[in-house]
C-alpha positions as CSV (number, residue, x, y, z in Angstrom):
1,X,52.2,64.7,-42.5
2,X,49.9,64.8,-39.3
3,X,52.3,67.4,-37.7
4,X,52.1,69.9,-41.0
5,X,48.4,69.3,-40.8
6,X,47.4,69.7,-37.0
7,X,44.9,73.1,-37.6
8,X,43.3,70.6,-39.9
9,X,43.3,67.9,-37.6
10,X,42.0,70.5,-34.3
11,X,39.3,71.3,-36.4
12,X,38.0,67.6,-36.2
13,X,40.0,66.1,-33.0
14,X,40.0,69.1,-30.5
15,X,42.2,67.2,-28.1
16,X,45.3,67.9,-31.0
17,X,46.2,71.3,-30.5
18,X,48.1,73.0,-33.4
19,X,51.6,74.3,-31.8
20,X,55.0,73.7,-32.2
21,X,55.5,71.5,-29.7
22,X,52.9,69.1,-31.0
23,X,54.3,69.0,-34.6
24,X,57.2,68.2,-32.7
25,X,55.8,65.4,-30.2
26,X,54.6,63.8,-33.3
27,X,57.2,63.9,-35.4
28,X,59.9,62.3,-32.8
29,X,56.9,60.1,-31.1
30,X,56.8,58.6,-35.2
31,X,60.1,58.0,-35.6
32,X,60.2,56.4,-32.0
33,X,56.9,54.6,-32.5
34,X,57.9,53.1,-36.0
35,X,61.2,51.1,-34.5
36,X,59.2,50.3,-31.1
37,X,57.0,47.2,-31.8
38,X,60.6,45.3,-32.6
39,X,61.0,45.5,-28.9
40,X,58.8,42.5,-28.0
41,X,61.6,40.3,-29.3
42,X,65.3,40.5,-27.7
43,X,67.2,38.8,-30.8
44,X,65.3,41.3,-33.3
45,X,67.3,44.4,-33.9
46,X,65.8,47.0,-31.1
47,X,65.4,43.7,-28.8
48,X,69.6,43.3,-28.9
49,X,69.9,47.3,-28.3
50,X,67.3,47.5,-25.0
51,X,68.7,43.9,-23.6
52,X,66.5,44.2,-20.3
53,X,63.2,45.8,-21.8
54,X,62.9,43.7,-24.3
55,X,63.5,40.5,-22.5
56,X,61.1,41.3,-19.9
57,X,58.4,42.4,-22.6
58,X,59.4,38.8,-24.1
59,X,58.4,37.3,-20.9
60,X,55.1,38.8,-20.6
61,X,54.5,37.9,-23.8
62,X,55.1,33.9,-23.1
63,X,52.6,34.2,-20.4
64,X,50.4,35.0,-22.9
65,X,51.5,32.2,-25.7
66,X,53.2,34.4,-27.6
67,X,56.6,34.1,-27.9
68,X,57.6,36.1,-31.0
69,X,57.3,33.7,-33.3
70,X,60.2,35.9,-36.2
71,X,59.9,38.3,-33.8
72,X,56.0,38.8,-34.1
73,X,55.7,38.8,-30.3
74,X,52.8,40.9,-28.5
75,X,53.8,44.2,-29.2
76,X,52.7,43.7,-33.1
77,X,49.1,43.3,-32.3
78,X,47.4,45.9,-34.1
79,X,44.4,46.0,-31.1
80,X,46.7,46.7,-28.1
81,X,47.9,50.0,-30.3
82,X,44.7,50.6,-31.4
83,X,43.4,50.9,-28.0
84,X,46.1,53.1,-27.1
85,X,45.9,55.4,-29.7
86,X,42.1,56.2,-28.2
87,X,42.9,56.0,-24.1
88,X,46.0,58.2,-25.9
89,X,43.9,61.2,-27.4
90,X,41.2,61.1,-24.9
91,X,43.8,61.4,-21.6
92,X,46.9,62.0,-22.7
93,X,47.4,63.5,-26.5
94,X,51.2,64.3,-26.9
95,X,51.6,60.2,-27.2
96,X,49.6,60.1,-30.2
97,X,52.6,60.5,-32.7
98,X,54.5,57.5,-30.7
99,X,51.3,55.3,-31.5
100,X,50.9,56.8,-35.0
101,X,54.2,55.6,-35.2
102,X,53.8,52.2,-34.2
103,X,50.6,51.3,-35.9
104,X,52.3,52.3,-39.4
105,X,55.1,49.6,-38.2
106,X,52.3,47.0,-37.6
107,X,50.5,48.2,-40.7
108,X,53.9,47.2,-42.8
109,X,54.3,44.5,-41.3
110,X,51.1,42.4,-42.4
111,X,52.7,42.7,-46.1
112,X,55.0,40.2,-44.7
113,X,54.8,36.6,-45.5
114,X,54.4,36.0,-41.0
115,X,52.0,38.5,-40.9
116,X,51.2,40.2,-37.4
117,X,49.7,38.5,-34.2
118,X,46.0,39.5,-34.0
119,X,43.8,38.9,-30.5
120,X,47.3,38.4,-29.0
121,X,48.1,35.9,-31.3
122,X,44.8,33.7,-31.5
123,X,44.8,34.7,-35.6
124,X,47.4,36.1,-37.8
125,X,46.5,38.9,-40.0
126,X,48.5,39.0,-43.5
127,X,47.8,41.2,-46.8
128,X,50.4,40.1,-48.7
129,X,53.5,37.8,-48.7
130,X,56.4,40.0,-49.5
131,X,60.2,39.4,-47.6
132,X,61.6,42.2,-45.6
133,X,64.6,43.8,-47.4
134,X,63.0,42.7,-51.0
135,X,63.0,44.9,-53.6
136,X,59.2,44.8,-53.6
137,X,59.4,45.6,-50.1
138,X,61.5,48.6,-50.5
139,X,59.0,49.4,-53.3
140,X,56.1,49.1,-51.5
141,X,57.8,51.2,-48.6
142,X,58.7,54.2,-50.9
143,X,55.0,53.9,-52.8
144,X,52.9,54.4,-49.2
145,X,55.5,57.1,-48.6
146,X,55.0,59.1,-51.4
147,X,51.1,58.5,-51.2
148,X,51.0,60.0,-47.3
149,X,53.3,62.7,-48.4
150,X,50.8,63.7,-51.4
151,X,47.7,62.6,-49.5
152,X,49.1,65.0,-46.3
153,X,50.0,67.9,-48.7
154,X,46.9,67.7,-50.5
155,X,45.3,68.2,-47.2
156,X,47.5,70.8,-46.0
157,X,47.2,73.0,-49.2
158,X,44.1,71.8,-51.1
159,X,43.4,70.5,-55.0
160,X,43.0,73.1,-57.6
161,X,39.5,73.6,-59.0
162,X,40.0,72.1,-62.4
163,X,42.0,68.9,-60.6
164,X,38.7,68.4,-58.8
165,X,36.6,68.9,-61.5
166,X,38.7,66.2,-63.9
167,X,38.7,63.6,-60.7
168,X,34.8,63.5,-61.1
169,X,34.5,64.6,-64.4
170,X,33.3,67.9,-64.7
């Protein structure tokens, strides 16, 4: 939804420029960003399928204390994308989709019962405790989709005047 709204998102973050290229950059940096974080463990899923990364992000991570504790290593701390999503749009903005990306995989994660490492682990952070590959998972999954794709296409094309009006009663 941020690469079909980009002249919306110029008109408020001039460092996003509204071409093809960076609807592009943001869709595939989302898609890359969204399976990254699962890197920071090498017996999670993308850990097994980038061996020597992973491993050697696993290793920085136990000089840290964190080990991945169900594969919540350091790469699921909300701050260290957080951070990067600013140094990203102040120095280098065609990362911005990869770190859109990534915060929306930390963001589901805290629905699960382990939560995400916070402050590189000091605190966990947690909103709910529901099991990957639940059905309330899946629900909850499908339910935030369906409310970015209405929130981005609101955006992109607007509310009709009477919609408006009902919302505040009018």
């Amino acid at each position: 939804m941020a690469a079909l709204n980009l002249d919306k998102l110029n008109a408020y973050l001039p460092n996003i420029t509204n071409t093809p290229e960076t609807a592009c950059l943001f869709v595939l940096g989302g898609l890359i960003g969204g399976i990254f974080p699962d890197m920071d463990n090498p017996t999670s899923h993308m850990g097994k399928l980038s061996v020597p990364v992973s491993t050697f992000i696993a290793t920085i991570g136990g000089f840290t204390g964190k080990k991945g504790a169900y594969h919540r290593g350091i790469m699921h701390d909300p701050l260290i994308y957080a951070a990067a999503l600013v140094l990203s749009y102040l120095y280098f903005p065609p990362l911005l989709g990869f770190f859109v990306g990534c915060m929306s995989h930390v963001f589901l994660d805290m629905f699960n019962p382990v939560g995400v490492p916070f402050m590189l682990g000091a605190k966990h952070l947690h909103m709910a405790k529901i099991k990957s590959g639940s059905k309330e998972s899946v629900l909850l999954t499908w339910a935030l989709v369906v409310i970015v794709i209405v929130a981005g296409l609101t955006v992109k094309f607007g509310l009709p005047t009477e919609t408006v009006n009902k919302l505040y009663g009018y």
